[in-house]
C-alpha positions in Angstrom: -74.6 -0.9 -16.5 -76.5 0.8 -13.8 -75.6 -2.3 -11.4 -72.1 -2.2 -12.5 -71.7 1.5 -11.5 -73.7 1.2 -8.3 -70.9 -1.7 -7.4 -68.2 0.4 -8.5 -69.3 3.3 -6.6 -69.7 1.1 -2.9 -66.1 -0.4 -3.4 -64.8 3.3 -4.1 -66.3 4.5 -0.8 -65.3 0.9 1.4 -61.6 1.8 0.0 -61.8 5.8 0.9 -63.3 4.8 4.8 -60.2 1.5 5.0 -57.6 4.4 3.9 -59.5 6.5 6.7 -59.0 4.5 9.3 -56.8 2.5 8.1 -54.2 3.6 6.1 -53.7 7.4 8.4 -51.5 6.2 11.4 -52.2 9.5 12.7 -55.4 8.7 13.8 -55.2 5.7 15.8 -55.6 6.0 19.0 -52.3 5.9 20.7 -50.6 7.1 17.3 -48.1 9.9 18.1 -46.1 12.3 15.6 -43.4 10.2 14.1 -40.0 12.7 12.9 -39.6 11.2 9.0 -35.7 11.1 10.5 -37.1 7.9 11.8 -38.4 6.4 9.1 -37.5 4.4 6.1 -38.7 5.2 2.6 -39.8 3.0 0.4 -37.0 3.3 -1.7 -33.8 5.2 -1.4 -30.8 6.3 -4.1 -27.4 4.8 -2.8 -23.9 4.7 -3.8 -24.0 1.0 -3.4 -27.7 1.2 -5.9 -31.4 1.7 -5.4 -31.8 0.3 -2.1 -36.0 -0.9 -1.7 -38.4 -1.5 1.5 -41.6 -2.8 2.3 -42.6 -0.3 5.4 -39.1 -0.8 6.6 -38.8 -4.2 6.0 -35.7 -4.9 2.9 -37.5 -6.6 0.0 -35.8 -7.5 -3.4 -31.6 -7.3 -3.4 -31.3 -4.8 -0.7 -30.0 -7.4 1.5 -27.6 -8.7 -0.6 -26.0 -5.1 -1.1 -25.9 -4.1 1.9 -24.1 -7.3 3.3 -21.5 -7.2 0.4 -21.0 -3.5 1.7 -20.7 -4.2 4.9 -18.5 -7.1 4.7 -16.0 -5.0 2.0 -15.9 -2.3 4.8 -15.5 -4.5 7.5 -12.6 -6.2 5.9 -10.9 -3.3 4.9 -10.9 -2.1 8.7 -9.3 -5.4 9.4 -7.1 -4.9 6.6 -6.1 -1.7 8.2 -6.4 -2.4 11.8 -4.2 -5.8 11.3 -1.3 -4.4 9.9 0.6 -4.0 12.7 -0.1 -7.9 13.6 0.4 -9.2 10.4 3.7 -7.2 10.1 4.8 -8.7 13.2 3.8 -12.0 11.8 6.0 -12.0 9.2 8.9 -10.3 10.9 8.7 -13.7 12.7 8.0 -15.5 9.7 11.1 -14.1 8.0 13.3 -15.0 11.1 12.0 -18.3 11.3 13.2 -18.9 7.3 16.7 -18.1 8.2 16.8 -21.1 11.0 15.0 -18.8 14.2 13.4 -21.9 16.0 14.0 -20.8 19.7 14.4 -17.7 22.1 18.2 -18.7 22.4 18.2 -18.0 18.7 19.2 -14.4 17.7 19.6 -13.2 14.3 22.1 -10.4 13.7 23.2 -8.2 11.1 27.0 -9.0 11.3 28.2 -7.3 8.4 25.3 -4.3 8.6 21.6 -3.9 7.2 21.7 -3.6 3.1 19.6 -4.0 0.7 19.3 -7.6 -0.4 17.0 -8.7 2.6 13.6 -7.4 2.5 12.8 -4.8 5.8 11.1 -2.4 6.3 13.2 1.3 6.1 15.7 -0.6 8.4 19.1 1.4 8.0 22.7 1.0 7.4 24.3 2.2 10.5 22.8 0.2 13.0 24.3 -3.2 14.2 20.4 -4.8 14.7 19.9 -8.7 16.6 16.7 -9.9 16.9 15.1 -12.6 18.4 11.7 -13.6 19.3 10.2 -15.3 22.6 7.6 -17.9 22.5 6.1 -18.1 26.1 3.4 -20.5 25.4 6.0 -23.1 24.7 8.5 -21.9 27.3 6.4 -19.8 29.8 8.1 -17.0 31.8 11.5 -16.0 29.8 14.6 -14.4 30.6 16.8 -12.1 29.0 20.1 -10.8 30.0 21.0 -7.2 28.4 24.5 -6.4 28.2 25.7 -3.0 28.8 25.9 -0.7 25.7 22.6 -1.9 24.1 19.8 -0.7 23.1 16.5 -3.3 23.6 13.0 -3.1 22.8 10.0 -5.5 23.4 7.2 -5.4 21.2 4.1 -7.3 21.5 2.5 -9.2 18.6 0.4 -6.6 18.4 3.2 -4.3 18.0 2.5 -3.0 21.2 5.4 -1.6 23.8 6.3 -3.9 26.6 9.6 -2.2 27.3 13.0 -0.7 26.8 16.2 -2.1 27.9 19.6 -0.6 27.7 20.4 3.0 28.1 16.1 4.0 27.8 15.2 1.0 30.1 15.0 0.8 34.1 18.5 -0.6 33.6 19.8 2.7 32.5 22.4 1.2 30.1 24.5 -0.6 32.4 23.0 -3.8 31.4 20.2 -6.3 33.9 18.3 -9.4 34.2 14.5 -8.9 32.2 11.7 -11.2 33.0 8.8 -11.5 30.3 5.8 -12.9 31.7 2.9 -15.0 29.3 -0.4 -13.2 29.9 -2.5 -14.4 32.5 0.6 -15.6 34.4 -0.5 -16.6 38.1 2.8 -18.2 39.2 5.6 -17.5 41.3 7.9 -14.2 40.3 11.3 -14.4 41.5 13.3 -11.3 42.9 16.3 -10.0 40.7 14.7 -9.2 37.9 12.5 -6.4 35.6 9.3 -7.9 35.1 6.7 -7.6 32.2 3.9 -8.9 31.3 3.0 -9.6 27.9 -0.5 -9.7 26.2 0.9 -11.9 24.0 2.5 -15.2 23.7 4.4 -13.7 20.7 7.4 -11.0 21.9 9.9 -9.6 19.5 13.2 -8.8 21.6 14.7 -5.8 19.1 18.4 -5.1 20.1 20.6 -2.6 18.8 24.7 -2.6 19.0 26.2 0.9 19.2 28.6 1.3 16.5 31.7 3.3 18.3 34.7 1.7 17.9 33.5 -0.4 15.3 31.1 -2.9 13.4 33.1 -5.9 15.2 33.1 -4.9 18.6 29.5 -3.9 18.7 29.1 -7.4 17.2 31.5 -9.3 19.9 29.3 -7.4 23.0 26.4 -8.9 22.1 27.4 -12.6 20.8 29.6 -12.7 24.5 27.2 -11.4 26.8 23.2 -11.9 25.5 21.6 -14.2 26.8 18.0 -15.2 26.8 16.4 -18.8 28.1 13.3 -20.0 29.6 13.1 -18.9 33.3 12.6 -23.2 34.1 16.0 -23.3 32.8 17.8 -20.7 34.3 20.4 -23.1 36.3 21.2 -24.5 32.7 20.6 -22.1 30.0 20.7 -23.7 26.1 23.7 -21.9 24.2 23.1 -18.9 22.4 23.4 -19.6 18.9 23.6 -16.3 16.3 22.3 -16.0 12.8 24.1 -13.2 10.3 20.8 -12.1 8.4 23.6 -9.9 6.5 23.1 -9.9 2.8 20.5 -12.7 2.8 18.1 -12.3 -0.1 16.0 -14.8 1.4 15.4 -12.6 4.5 11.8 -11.1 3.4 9.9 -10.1 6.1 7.0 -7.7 4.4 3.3 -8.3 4.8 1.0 -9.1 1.8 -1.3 -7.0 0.2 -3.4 -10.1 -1.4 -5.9 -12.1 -0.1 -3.3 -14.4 2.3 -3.3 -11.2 4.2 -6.4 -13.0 6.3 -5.1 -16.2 6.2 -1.9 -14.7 8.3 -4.7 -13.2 10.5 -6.4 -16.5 11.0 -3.1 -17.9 11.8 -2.3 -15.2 14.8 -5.8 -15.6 16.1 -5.2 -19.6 16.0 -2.1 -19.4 18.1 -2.2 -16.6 20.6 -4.4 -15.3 23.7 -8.2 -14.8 23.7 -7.4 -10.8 24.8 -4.2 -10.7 22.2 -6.1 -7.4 20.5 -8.9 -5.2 21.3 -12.5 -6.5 21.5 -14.0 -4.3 18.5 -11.0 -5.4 16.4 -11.4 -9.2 17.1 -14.9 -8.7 16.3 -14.1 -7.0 13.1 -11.8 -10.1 12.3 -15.0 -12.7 13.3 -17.2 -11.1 11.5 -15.5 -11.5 8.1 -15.2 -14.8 8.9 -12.1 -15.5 11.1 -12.6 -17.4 14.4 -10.7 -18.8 17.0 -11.1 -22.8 16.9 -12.4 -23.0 13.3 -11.5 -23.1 9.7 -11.1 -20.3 7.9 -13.2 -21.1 4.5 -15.0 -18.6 2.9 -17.1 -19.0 0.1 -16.8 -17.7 -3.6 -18.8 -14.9 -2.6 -16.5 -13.7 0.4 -13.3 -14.7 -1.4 -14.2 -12.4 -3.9 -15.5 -9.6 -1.1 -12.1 -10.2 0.9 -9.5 -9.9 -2.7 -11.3 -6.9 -3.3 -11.4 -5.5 0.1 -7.3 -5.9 0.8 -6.8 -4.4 -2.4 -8.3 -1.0 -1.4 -7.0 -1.4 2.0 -3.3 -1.7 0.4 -4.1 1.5 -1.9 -6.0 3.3 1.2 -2.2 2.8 2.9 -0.4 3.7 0.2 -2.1 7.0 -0.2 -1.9 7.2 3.4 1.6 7.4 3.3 2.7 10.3 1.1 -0.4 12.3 1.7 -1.6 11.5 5.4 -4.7 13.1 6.5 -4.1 13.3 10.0 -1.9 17.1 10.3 0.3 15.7 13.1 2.5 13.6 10.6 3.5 17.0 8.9 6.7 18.4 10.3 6.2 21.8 8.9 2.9 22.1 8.5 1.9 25.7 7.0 4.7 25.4 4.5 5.5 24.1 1.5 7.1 21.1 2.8 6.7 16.9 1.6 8.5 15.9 5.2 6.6 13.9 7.8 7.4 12.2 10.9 6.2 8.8 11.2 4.4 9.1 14.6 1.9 12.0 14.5 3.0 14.2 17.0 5.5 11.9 17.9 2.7 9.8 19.7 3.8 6.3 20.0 0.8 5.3 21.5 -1.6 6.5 18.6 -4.2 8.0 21.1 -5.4 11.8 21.0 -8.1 12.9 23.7 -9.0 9.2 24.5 -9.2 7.7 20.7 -7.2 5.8 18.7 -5.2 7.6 15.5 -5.6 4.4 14.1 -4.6 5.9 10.4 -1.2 6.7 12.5 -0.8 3.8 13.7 -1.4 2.5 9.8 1.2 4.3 8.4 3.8 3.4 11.1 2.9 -0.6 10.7 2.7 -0.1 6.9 6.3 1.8 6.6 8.3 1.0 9.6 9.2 -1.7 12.6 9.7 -0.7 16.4 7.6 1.1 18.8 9.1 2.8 21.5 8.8 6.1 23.4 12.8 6.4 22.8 12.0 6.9 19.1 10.1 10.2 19.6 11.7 11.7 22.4 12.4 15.6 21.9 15.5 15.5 24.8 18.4 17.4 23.0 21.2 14.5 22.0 18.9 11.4 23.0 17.4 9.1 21.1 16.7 9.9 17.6 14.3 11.3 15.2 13.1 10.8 11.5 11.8 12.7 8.5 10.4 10.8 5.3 9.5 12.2 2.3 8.2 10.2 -1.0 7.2 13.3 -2.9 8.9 16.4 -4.8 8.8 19.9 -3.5 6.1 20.3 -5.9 4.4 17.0 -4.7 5.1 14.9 -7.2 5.8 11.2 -6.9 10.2 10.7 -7.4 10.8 9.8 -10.5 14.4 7.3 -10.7 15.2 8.3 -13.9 15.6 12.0 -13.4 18.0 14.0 -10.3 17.0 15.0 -7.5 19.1 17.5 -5.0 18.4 17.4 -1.3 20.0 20.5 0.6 21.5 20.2 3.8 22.2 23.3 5.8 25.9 23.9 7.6 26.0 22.2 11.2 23.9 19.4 11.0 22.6 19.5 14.5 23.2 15.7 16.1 25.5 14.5 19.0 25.9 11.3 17.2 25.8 11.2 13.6 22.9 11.1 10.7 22.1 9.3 7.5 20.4 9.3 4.4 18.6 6.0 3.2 16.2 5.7 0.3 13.9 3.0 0.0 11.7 1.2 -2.9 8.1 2.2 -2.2 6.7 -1.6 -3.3 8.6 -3.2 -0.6 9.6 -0.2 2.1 12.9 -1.7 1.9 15.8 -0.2 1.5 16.3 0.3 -2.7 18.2 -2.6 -4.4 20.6 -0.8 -6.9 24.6 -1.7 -7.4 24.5 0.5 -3.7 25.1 -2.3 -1.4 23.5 0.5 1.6 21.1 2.5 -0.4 22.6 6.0 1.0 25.6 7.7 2.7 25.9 8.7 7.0 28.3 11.0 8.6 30.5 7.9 9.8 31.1 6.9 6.1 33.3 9.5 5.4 34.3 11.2 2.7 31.0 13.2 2.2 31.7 16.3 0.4 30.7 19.5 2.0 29.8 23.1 0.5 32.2 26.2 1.3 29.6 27.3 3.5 29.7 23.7 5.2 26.2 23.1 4.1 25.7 19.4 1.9 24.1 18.2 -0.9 22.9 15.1 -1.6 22.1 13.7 -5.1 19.9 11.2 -6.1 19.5 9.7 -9.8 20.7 6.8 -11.5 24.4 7.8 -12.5 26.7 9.5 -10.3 27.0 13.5 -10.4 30.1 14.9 -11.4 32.0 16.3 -8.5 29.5 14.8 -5.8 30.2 11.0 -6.4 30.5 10.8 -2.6 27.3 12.7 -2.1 25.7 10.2 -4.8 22.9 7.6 -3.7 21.9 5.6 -6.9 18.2 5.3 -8.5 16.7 3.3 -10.9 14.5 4.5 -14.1 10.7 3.6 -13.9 11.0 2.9 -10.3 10.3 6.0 -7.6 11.7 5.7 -4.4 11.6 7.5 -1.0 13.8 8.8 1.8 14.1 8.9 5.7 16.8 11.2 6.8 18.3 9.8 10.0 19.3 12.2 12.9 21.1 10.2 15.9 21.3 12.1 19.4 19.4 15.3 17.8 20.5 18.4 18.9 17.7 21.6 19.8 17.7 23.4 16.2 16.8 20.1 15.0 13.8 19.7 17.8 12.8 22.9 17.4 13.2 23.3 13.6 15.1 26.3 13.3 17.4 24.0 11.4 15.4 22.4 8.6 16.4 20.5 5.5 15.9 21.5 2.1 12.8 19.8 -0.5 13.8 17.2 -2.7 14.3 19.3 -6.1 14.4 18.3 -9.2 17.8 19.0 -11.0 17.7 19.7 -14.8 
C-alpha cells in the first residue's frame, strides 16, 4: 500500500512540473502575451451548432458545418448577385422561343405590350422592338437608329453600353452605332459611334414613340432599322420583324429553382473570361460552376444549392416591398409604401465607391433596362416611376377587396402617364379579362373629379360610376403597381405633387 502511494505521489508531482513547464505557454522563453481575441476555444455555441477544436485545429463535424454554411451563403450571393445575368439570359431565351436567331432579327410589340406574354413590369403604352447581337459569331456589329427612337444597349451583365435616339450622341436625329466584342484589336472605321462591349451578349432595347399612332411608330422602325454584322455592311441580310404581341409563349422571367445555376453555368460557358467582376466569378466557382467543365454537383450540393436559391428568391421578395436600403423610399419620413426602383435614382448602384448590390437586386428582380435616361430629374425628359406592393397601412394587396388610389388635379407630365399593375409571382403585368392591366392619359375616357383630381380603383368588379377609372383584380392573388410619368414636370421631381396611398375601400 505504502509502495502504491509512494508511486502515486511521484506521478502526481512529474504531472504538476510537465504542466509547469509545459502546459503554461507563458513561460517559455520567447512566449509573449497572446489577446484571447486571437484565439479559438475549445468549443464555441453557434447558430449553425456547437462548433469543437483541438487547440485550434476543427475536430468532430465542425468541418462539415461550416462548409455547408459557407457554401449556402455563397450560393445565395450568387443567387443574388446573378440576377441581373440570368434575367438577361432569359430575356434572350424568351426571344430566341419566338424565332430570334440573328441580330437582323427584331422582335416587336406590334399591337402593344399586354398581359399574355410574361415581362417583367413592361407597360402598355410603349411601342418596344428588341433584338439581341451575338458578336462572337458575328464580331463588330452595326446598327442604324432611325430618327424618333429611343435605344438602349445593355450588356449581359445588364450593364449600360449606351443610349441611342433622342438621350444618345445622336441626339434623336437618328446615326450609324458600332458595337465592338471585348478585347477587339481590329480596325475601327470612321462614321460611326463606337462601343465596346464586355460582353459577347448585347441586348439592343428600342422604343417607338407613340404620337400619331400605334402604326406609324410601328412603320418607322420596320422601314428604317437596320442592324448587320460590320463584315457585311456592303450587303446587309434583310431585316425580318417578330410581333411578340399577345404571345403567351413569350416568357422571359428567371427561375427561382435550382436551374437558376444551370443558366449561370450556361452564361459562364459562352461568354468572355472578364464578362462579370472577379469576386462575383469567384462566388460562382466556388459553388461549383467553372468555365470549361461540367457543372455536376453531388447530392450534398444539390441539396445546399435548392436550399440556397430558395432563400435567395424570398431574400428578393422581401427586398422588394420592404427594401432596406432608404434611397428606394420616395418619401421617406412619411407614411408612404412608394419607392423608386433605383435608390437615389443611381443607375449605376455605387455609393461612396461600393456597390448597392441589394439595389441593383431589386431592379434585376422587378424590372428590365438600365439607363441614365430612366432616372433623370430634367423637367419634361425622360421619365420616372413609383411602385408600391403594399397598403397605406403596409399590408400586402389583397385582389379580392378595393382599393382607391388618389390622384391630385394637374398631373404634372409633358407627355402623358399610366397606371399598370402587375402579378407579384411573375412581375408581369396581371392577366385578368384586362387585355393592358391598367388605364394612361392617351386612353381616354378617364373620368376626372370636379376638382380635376382622379381616382383610380382597383378590385375585381368594376365600381359604379368609375368603370373607366377601373383596373381589374383577381381574389387570392395580390398584385402591385408602377405609376408611369412620361416627360415629368418639376412638382413631380420635386414632390410637391404626390400621389395618394393605396386605400382600402369598404
Amino acid at each position: 500500500m505504502k509502495q502504491v502511494f509512494s508511486i502515486s505521489a511521484t506521478l502526481i508531482a512529474f504531472l504538476a512540473i510537465a504542466t509547469a513547464v509545459y502546459g503554461d505557454a507563458g513561460r517559455y522563453a520567447n512566449s509573449t502575451d497572446i489577446p484571447p481575441s486571437v484565439t479559438t476555444p475549445d468549443r464555441m455555441e453557434t447558430s449553425i451548432g456547437t462548433l469543437e477544436f483541438f487547440d485550434g485545429v476543427p475536430i468532430g463535424e465542425t468541418t462539415e458545418k461550416v462548409y455547408d454554411f459557407v457554401d449556402r451563403a455563397r450560393a445565395v450571393e450568387v443567387f443574388i448577385n446573378m440576377t441581373p445575368a440570368v434575367s438577361m439570359y432569359h430575356l434572350r431565351e424568351g426571344q430566341r422561343n419566338l424565332g430570334h436567331t440573328s441580330s437582323n432579327q427584331i422582335v416587336i410589340a406590334e399591337d402593344m405590350p399586354d398581359s399574355k406574354p410574361l415581362v417583367l413590369t413592361w407597360n402598355n403604352t410603349s411601342l418596344y422592338a428588341w433584338g439581341f447581337l451575338d458578336l462572337k459569331k458575328d464580331g463588330p456589329t452595326v446598327i442604324e437608329i432611325p430618327p424618333d427612337v429611343l435605344g438602349i444597349l445593355d450588356d449581359m451583365y445588364f450593364r449600360y453600353i449606351t443610349d441611342m435616339g433622342a438621350a444618345g450622341p445622336d441626339k434623336g436625329k437618328g446615326g450609324k452605332y458600332l458595337i465592338l466584342p471585348p478585347g477587339y484589336e481590329g480596325d475601327v472605321p470612321d462614321g460611326y459611334y463606337v462601343f465596346e462591349s464586355r460582353t459577347y451578349g448585347v441586348w439592343n432595347f428600342m422604343r417607338g414613340y407613340v404620337r400619331d399612332s400605334v402604326e406609324a411608330a410601328a412603320k418607322n422602325i420596320k422601314e428604317n432599322l437596320k442592324v448587320y454584322p460590320l463584315a457585311q455592311k456592303d450587303n446587309p441580310p434583310q431585316m425580318e420583324f417578330l410581333n411578340m404581341s399577345g404571345r403567351g409563349d413569350f416568357q422571359t422571367i428567371a427561375p427561382n429553382d435550382f436551374s437558376f445555376y444551370e443558366d449561370v453555368h450556361a452564361l459562364v460557358q459562352e461568354e468572355a473570361d472578364g464578362w462579370a467582376d472577379p469576386e462575383i466569378l469567384g462566388q460562382v466557382r466556388a459553388i461549383g460552376i467553372e468555365k470549361g467543365k461540367p457543372f455536376a454537383p453531388d447530392a450534398r450540393m444539390t441539396d445546399i444549392l435548392t436550399d440556397a436559391v430558395a432563400i435567395g428568391n424570398a431574400y428578393a421578395r422581401a427586398n422588394t416591398v420592404r427594401p432596406r436600403d432608404p434611397g428606394h423610399w420616395i418619401y421617406p419620413g412619411t407614411k408612404s409604401e412608394w419607392v423608386m426602383a433605383y435608390p437615389d435614382k443611381d443607375t449605376y448602384f455605387l455609393k461612396d465607391g461600393a456597390r448597392r448590390m441589394d439595389g441593383r437586386l431589386w431592379m434585376h428582380y422587378n424590372a428590365v433596362c438600365v439607363t441614365p435616361a430612366m432616372a433623370l430629374t430634367r423637367p419634361g425628359a425622360g421619365s420616372d416611376y413609383q411602385i408600391a406592393g403594399l397598403d397605406a397601412e403596409g399590408r400586402p394587396l389583397d385582389g379580392a377587396r378595393t382599393y382607391r388610389l388618389h390622384l391630385p388635379p394637374n398631373f404634372p407630365v409633358k407627355d402623358n402617364w399610366s397606371v399598370t399593375i402587375y402579378d407579384p409571382q411573375t412581375r408581369s403585368m396581371l392577366q385578368t379579362d384586362q387585355k393592358f392591366a391598367g388605364i394612361n392619359s392617351l386612353s381616354g375616357g378617364v373620368k376626372k373629379n370636379e376638382d380635376e383630381s382622379i381616382d383610380v380603383y382597383f378590385a375585381p368588379q368594376p365600381v359604379e360610376g368609375f368603370e373607366k377609372n377601373w383596373i381589374q383584380t383577381i381574389p387570392g392573388k395580390s398584385w402591385f403597381i408602377l405609376l408611369r410619368a412620361y416627360g415629368p414636370l418639376q412638382p413631380w421631381i420635386d414632390k410637391t405633387w404626390r400621389p395618394g396611398n393605396l386605400e382600402l375601400v369598404n
